[in-house]
Backbone as CSV, one residue per row, in Angstrom:
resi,resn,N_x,N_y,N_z,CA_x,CA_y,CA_z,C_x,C_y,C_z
1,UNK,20.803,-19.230,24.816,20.336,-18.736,23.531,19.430,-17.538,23.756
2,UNK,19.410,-16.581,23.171,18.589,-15.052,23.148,17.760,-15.708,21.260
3,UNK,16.752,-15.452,21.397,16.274,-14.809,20.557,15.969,-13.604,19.418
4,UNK,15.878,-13.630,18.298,16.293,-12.330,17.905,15.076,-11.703,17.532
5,UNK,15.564,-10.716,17.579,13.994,-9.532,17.373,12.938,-9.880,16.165
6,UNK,13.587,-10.892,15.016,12.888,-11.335,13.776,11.373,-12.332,14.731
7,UNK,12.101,-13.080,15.890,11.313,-13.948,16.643,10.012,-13.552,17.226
8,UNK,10.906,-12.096,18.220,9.922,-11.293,19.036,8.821,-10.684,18.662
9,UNK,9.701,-9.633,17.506,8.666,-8.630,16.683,7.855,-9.831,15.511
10,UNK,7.707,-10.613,15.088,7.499,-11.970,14.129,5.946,-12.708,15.487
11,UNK,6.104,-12.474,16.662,5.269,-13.398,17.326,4.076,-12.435,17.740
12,UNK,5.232,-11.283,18.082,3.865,-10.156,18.160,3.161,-9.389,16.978
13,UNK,3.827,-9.584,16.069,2.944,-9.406,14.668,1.401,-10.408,14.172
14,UNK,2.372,-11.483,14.949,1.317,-12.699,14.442,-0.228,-12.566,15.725
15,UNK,0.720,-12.463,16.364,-0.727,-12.265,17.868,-1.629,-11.078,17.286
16,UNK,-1.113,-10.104,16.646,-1.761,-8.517,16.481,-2.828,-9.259,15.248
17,UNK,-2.332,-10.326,14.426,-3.099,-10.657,13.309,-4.130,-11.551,14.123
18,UNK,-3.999,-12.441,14.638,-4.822,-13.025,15.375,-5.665,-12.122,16.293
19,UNK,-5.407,-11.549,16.976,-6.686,-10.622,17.573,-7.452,-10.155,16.637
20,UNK,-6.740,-9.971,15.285,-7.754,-9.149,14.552,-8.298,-10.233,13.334
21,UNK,-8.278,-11.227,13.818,-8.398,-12.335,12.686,-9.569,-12.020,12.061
22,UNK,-11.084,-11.878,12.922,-12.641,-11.910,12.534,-12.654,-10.829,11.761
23,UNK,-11.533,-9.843,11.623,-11.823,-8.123,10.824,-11.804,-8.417,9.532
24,UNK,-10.824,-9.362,8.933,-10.339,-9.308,7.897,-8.880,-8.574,7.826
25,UNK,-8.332,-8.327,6.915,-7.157,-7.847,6.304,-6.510,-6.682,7.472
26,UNK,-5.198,-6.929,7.651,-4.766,-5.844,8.578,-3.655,-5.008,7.854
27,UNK,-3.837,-4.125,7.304,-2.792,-3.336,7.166,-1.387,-3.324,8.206
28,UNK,-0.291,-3.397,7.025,1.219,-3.639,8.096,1.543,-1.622,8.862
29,UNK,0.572,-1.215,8.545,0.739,0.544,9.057,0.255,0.485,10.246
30,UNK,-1.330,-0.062,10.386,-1.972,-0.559,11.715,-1.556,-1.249,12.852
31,UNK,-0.470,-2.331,12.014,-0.046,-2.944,13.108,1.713,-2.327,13.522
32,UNK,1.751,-1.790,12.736,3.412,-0.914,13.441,3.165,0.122,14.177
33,UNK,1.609,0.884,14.293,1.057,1.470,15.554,1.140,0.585,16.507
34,UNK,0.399,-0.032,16.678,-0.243,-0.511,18.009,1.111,-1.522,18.470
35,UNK,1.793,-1.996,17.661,3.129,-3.204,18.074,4.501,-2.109,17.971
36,UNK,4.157,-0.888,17.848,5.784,0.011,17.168,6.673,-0.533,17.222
37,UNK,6.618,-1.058,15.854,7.451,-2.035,14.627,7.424,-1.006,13.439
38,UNK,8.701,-0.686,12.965,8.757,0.075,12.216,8.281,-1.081,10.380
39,UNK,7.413,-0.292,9.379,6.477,-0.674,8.509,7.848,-1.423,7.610
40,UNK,8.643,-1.092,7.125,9.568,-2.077,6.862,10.130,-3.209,7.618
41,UNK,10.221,-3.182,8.810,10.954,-4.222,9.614,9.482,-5.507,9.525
42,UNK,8.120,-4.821,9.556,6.594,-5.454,9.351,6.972,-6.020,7.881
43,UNK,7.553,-5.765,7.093,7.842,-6.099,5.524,8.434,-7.522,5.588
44,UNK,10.024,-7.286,6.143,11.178,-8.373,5.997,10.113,-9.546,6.349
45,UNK,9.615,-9.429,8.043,9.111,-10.334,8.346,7.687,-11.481,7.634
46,UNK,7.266,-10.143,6.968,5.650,-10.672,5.981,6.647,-11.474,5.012
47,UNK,7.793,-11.279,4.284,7.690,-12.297,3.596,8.218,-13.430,3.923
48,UNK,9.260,-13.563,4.896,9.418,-15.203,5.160,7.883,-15.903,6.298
49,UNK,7.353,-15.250,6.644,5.669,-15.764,6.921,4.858,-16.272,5.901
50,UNK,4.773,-15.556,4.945,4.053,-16.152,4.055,5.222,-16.939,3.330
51,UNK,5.797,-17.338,3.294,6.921,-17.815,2.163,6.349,-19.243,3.271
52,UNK,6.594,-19.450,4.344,6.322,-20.732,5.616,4.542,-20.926,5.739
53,UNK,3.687,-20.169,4.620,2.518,-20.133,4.704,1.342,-20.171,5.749
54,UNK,1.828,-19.035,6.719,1.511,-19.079,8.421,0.210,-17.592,8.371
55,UNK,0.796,-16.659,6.674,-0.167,-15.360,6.516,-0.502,-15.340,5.658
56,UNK,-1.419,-14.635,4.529,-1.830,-14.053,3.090,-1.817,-13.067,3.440
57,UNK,-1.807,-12.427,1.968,-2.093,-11.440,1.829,-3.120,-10.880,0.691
58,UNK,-3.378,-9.454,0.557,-4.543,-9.161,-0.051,-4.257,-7.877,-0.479
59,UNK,-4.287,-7.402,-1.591,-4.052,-6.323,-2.159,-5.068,-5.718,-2.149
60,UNK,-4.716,-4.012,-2.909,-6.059,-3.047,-3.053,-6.157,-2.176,-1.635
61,UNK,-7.081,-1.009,-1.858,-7.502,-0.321,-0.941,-7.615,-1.286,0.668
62,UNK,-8.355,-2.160,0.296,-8.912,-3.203,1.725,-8.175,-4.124,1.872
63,UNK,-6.939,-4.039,1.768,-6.049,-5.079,1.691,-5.623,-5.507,2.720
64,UNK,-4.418,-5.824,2.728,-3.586,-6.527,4.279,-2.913,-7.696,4.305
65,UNK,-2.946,-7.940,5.660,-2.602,-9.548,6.177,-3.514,-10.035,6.826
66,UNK,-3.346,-11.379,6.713,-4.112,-12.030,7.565,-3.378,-13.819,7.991
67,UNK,-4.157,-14.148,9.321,-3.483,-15.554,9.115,-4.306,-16.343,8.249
68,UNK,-3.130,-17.267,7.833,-3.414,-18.389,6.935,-4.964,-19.668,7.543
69,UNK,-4.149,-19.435,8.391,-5.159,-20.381,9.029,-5.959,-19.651,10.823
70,UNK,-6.935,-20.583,11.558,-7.153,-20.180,12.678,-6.263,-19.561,13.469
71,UNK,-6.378,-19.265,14.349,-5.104,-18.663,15.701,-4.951,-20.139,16.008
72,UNK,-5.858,-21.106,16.828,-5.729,-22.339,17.091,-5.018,-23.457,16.438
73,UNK,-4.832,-23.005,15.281,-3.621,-23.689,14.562,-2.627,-23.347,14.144
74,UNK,-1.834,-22.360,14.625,-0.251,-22.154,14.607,0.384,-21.289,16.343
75,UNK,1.305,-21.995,15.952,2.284,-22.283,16.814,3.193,-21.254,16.951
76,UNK,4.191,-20.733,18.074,4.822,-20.421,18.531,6.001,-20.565,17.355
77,UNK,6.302,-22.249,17.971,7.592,-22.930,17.656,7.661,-22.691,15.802
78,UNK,6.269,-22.459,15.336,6.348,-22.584,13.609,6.618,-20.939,13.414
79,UNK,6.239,-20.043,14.222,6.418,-18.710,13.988,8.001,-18.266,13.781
80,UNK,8.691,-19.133,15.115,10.281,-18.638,14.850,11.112,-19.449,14.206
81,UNK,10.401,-20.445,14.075,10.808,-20.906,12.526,11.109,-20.006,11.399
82,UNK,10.044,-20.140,11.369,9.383,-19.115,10.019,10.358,-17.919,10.058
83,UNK,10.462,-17.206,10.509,11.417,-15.986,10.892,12.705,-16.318,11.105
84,UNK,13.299,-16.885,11.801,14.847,-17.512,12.147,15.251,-17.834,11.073
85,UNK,14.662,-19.042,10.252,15.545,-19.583,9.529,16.178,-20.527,9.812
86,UNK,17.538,-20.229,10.721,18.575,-21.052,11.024,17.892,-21.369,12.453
87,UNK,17.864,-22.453,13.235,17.244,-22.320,14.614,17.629,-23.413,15.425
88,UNK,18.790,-23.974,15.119,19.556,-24.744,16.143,20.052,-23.578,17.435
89,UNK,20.431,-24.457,18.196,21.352,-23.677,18.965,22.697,-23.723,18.771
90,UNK,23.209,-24.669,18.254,24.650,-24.248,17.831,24.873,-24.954,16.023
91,UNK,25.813,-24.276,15.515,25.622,-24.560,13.893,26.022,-26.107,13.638
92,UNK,26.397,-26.714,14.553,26.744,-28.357,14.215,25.368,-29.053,14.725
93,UNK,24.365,-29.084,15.155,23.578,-29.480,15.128,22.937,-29.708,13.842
94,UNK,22.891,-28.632,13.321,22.037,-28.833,11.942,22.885,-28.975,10.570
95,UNK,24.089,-28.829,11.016,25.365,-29.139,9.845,26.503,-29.894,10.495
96,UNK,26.305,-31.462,10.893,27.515,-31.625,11.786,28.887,-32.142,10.907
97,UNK,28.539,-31.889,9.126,29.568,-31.988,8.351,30.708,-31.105,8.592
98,UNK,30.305,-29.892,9.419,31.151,-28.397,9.601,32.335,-28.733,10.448
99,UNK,31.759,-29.730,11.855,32.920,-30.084,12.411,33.495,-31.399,12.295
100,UNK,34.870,-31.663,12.368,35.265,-33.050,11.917,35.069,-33.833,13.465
101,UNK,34.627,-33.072,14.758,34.168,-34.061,15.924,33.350,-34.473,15.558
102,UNK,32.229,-33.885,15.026,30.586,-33.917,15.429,30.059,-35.589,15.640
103,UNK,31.162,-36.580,15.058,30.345,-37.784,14.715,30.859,-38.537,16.440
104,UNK,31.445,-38.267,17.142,31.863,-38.669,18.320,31.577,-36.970,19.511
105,UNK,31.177,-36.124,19.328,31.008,-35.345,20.146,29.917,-34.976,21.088
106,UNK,30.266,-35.358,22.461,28.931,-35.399,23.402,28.737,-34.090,23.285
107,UNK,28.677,-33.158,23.733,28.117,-31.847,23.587,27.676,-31.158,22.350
108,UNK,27.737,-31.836,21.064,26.669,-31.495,20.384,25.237,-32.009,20.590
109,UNK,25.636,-33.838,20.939,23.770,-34.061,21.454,23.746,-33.202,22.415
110,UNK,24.294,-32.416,23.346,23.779,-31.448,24.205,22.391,-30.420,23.500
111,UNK,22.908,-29.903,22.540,22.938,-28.676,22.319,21.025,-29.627,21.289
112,UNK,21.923,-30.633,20.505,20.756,-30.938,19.566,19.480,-31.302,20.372
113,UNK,19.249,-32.282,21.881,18.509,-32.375,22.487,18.063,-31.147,22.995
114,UNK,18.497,-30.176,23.336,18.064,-28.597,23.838,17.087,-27.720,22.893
115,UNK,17.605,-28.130,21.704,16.910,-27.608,20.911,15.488,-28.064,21.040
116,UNK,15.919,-29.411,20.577,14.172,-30.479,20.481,13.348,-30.135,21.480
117,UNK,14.320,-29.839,22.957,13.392,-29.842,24.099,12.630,-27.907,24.228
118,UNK,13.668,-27.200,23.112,12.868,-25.479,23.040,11.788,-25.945,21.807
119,UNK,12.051,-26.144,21.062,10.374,-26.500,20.454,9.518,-27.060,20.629
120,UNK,9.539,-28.236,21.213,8.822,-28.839,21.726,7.746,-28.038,23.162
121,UNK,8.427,-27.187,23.153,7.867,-26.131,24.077,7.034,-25.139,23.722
122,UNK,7.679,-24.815,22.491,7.317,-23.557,21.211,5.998,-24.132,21.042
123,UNK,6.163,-25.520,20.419,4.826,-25.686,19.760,3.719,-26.192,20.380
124,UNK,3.959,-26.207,21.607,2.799,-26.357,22.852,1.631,-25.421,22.552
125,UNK,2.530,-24.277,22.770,1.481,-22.453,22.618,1.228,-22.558,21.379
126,UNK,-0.280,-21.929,20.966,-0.607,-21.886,19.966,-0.826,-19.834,20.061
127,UNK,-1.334,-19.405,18.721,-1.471,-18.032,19.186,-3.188,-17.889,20.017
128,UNK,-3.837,-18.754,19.636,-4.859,-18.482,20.422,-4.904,-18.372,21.859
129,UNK,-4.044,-19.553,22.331,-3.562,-19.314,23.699,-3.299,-18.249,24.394
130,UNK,-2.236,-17.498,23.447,-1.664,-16.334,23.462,-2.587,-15.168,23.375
131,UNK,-3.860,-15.321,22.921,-4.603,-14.190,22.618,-5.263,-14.478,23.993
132,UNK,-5.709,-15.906,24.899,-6.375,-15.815,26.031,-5.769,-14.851,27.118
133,UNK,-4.261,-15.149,27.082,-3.590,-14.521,28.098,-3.577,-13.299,27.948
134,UNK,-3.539,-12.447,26.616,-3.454,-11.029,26.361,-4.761,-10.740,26.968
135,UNK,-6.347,-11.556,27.035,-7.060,-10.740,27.564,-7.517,-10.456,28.937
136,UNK,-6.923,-11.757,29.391,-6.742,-11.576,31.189,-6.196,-10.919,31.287
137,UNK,-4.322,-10.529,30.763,-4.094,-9.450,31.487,-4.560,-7.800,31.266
138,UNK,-5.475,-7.712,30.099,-6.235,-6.786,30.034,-6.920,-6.395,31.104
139,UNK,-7.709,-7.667,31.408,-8.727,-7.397,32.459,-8.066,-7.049,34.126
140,UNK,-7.045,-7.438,34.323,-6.340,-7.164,35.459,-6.221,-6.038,35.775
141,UNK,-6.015,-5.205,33.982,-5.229,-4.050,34.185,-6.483,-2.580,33.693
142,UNK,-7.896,-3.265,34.048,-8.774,-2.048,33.882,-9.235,-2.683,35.686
């Protein structure tokens, strides 16, 4: 399974909000600098985030995003959620009406245990985590 850029650009959006959590409101212009994410592709993603209630937002001059909650309380695994949508690894996992095996087919529990066992991974990392590691390797790299 690859991931899709909704995931990638979606995790590093969320990390960019979390570093900047204590500021308040982040403009989606600010963060398509520093993440170059083009300010629409920052759009698609703001609304299935907040639609999964992971950001707010804030209108007006001082406006922005922000997370919903701490960095310490969201997850990886809820981010590409949130963004994916669909997030099995194969479409009979999560619809096994589609195939007429699915009710006798070993290699869908393949695929359905694989899954359980990638989130279950996902939601280990939180973004705060993620913000520790961004600053070690800061420090490595002055």
């Amino acid at each position: 399974m690859k991931l899709s850029t909704r995931s990638r650009y979606g995790t590093r959006m969320m990390l960019d909000l979390a570093l900047h959590y204590e500021n308040g409101p982040v403009q989606a212009g600010d963060i398509s600098k520093r993440e170059g994410i083009s300010v629409k592709y920052l759009e698609q993603l703001i609304i299935s985030l907040k639609k999964a209630k992971l950001i707010t937002s804030v209108r007006g001059p001082k406006g922005g995003h922000r997370l919903a909650r701490p960095p310490k309380q969201i997850t990886i695994g809820q981010i590409v959620r949130a963004v994916e949508g669909h997030t099995e690894l194969a479409d009979c996992v999560e619809k096994p009406e589609i195939c007429e095996k699915s009710s006798a087919c070993v290699t869908r529990e393949v695929w359905e245990s694989a899954t359980k066992a990638m989130y279950k991974e996902l939601d280990k990392i939180t973004l705060e985590q993620m913000m520790k590691k961004k600053s070690k390797k800061k420090e490595k790299n002055h």
